[in-house]
C-alpha positions as CSV (number, residue, x, y, z in Angstrom):
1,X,-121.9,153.0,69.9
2,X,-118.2,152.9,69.6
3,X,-118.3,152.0,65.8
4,X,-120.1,155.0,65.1
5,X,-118.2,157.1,65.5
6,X,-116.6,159.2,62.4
7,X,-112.8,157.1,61.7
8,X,-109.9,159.4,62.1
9,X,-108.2,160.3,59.0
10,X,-104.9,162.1,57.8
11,X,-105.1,166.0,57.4
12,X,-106.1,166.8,53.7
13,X,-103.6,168.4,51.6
14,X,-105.2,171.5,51.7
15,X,-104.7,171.9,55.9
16,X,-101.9,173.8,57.3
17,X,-99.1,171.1,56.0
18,X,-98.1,173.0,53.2
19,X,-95.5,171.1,51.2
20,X,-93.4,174.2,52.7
21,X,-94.2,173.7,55.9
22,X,-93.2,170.0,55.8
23,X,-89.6,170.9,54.6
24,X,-89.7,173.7,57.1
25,X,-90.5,171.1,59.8
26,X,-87.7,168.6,58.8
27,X,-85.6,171.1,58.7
28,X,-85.9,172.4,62.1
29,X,-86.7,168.8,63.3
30,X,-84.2,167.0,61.9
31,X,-84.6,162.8,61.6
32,X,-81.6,162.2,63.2
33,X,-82.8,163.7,66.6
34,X,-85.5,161.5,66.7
35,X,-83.8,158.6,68.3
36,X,-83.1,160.7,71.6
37,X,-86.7,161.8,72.0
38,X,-88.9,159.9,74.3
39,X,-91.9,161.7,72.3
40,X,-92.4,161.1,68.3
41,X,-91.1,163.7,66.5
42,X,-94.8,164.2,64.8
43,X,-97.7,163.5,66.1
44,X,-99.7,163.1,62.5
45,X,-97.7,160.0,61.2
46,X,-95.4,162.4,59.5
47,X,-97.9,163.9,57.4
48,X,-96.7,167.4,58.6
49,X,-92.9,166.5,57.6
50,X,-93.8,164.7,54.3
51,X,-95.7,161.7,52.8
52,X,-96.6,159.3,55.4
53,X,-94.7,156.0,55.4
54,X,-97.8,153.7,55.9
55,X,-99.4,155.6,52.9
56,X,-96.1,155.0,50.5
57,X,-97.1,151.3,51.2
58,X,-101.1,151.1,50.9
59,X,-100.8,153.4,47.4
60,X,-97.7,150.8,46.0
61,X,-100.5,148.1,47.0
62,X,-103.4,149.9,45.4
63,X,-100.8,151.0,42.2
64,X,-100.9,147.2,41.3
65,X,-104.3,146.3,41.6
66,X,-105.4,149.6,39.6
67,X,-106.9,147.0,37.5
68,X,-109.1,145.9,40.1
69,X,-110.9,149.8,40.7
70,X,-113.5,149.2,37.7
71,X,-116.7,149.5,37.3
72,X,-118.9,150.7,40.3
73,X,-116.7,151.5,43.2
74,X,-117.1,152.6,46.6
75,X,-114.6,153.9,49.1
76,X,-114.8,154.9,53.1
77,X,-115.1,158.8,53.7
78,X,-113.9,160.2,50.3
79,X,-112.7,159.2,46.8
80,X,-109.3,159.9,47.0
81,X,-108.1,156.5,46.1
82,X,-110.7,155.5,43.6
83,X,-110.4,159.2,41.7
84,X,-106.5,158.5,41.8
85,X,-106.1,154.8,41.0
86,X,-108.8,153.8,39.3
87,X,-109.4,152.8,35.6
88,X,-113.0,151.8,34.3
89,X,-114.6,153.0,36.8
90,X,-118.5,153.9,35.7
91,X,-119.9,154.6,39.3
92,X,-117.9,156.0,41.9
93,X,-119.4,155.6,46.2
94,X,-118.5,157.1,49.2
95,X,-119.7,155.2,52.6
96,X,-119.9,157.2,55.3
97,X,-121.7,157.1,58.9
98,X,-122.2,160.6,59.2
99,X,-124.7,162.0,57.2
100,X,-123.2,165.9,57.2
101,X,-120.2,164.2,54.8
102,X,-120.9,166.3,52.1
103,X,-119.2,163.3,49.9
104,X,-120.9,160.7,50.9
105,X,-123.3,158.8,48.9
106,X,-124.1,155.7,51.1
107,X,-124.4,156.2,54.9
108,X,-124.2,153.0,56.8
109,X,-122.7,151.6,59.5
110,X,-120.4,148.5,58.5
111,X,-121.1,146.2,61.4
112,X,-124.9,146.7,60.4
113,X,-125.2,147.8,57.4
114,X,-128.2,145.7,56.0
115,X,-129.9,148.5,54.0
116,X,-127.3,148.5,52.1
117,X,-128.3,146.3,48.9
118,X,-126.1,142.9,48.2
119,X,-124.0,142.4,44.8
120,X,-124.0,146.2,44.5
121,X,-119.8,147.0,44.1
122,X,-117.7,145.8,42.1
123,X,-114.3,147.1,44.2
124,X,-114.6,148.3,47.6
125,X,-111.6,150.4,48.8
126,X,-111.1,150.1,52.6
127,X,-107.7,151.2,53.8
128,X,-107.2,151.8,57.3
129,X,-109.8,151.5,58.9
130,X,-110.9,148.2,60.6
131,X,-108.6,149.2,63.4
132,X,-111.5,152.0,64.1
133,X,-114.2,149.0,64.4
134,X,-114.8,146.8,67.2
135,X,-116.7,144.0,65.7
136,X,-114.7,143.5,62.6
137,X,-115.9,140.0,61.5
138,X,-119.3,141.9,60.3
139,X,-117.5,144.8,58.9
140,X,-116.0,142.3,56.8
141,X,-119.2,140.0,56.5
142,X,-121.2,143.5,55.2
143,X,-118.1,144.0,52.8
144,X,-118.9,140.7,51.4
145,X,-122.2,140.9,51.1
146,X,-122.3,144.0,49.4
147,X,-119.7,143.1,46.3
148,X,-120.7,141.6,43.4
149,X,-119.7,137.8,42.3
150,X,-116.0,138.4,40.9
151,X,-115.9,142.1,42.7
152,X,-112.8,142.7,44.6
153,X,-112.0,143.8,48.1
154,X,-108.7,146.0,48.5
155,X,-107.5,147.0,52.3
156,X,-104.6,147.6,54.6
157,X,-104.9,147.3,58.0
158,X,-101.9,148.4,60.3
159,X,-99.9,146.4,62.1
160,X,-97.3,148.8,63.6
161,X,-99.0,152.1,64.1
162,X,-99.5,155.1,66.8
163,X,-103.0,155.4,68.3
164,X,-104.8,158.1,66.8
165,X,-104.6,161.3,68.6
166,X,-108.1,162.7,68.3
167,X,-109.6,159.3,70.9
168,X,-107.2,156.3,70.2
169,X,-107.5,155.9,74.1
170,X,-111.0,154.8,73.5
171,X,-111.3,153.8,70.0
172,X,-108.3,152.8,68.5
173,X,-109.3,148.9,69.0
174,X,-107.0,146.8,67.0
175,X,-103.5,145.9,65.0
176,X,-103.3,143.2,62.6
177,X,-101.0,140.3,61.9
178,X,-101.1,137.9,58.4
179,X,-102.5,135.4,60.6
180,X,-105.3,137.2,62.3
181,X,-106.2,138.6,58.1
182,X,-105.6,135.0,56.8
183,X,-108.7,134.2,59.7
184,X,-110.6,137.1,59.4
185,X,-111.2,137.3,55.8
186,X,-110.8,134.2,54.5
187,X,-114.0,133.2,56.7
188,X,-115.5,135.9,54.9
189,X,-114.3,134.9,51.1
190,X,-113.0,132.0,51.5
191,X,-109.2,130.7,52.2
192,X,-108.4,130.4,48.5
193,X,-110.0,133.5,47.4
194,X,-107.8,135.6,49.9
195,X,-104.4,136.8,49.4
196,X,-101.9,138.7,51.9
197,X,-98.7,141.1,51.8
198,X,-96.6,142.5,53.9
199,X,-95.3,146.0,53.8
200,X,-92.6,147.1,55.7
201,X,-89.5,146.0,58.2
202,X,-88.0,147.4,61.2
203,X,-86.5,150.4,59.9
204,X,-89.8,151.8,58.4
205,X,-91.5,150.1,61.2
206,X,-89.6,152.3,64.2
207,X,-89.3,155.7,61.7
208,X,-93.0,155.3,61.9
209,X,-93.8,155.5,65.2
210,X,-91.2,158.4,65.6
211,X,-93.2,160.1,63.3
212,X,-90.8,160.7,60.3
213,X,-91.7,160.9,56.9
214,X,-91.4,159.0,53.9
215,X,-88.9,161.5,52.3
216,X,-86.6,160.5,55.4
217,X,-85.6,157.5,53.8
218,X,-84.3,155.7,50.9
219,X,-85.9,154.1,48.5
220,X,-84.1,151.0,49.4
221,X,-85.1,150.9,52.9
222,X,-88.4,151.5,52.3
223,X,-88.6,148.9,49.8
224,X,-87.6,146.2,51.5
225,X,-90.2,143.6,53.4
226,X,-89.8,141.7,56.0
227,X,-92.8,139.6,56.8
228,X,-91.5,139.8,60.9
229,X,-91.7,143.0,61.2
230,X,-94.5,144.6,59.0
231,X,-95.7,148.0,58.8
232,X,-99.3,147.2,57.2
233,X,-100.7,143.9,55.7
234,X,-102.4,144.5,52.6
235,X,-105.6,141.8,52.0
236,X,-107.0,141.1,48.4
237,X,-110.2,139.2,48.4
238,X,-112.3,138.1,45.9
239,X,-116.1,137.3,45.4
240,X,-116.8,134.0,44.5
């Protein structure tokens, strides 16, 4: 089955991108050169020239709900996220489809992940990757079912984004708009217990998909939104 298999990530930090190795690259590739190349100028999202731009926005997102990481939390492939942004948190879950994930503590599906007990999290941490799962209205039902009354759901989904390079051809299914979130999980969680951001505009949107880096920009033009031309749409979601 398409959903599972194992959801593409970013290299880890202790891969061949050396911080070094990133200046290195934008040195010899500089950003500027980008906009007469028919090909991006990376082919990771930037991680090999920097910090990724869609990751600048999902860890801003995740910095101001750090309140929300409490208690028992469980996050998708590793604890990254929950280890780096999280406050209270007494229990800390990795889900994971593959069983040889040395980190994972919960292998399930998410489109059918019914042995998974209900009212078990009280955050769930899901960033990136519902764009890896065909049927995503029971991802997000499972999601639901699986936090606890007042728990919090926390995920970006991209909008703007490359397809992966390991299969995107085959298994890079979807991008996201407010409107298709506002559906998706409000169904789920209700309208009024949903609400929406926008990251991005169309500056960080096309230095994306060239591949540049977050360090390739100012902190101005990163930091400004435009709902039109998003980057990733951030979704809050609470348990009722």
């Amino acid at each position: 089955m398409p959903d599972s298999l194992t959801i593409p990530r970013y290299p880890s930090d202790a891969d061949e991108f050396s911080p070094w190795r990133r200046r290195l690259r934008r040195l010899l590739r500089p950003a500027l050169l980008s906009m007469f190349r028919t090909t991006p100028i990376s082919s990771y999202w930037g991680f090999d020239r920097g910090h990724p731009i869609d990751r600048y926005y999902l860890e801003q997102f995740l910095d101001d709900h750090r309140s929300d990481i409490r208690g028992r939390v469980i996050e998708v492939q590793n604890s990254r996220y929950t280890d780096r942004f999280g406050g209270a948190v007494e229990r800390s879950d990795v889900l994971d489809i593959n069983p040889e994930n040395p980190l994972a503590t919960v292998i399930a599906d998410l489109t059918c992940a019914d042995a998974v007990p209900a009212n078990l999290f009280d955050c769930f941490i899901l960033t990136q990757t519902l764009q890896f799962i065909f049927d995503v209205p029971s991802a997000i039902r499972h999601v639901h079912r699986m936090i606890r009354p007042g728990g919090v759901l926390l995920a970006t989904v991209p909008s703007v984004s490359r397809l992966a390079p390991v299969y995107g051809l085959e298994r890079d299914y979807w991008r996201f708009t407010r409107a298709s979130c506002a559906e998706l999980f409000g169904r789920a969680f209700g309208a009024g217990n949903v609400s929406i951001r926008s990251y991005g505009n169309v500056r960080t949107a096309t230095a994306f998909l060239s591949g540049l880096a977050s360090e390739e920009l100012s902190r101005r033009a990163l930091d400004v939104q435009d709902d039109y031309f998003p980057l990733i749409i951030a979704i809050r979601a609470v348990k009722q």
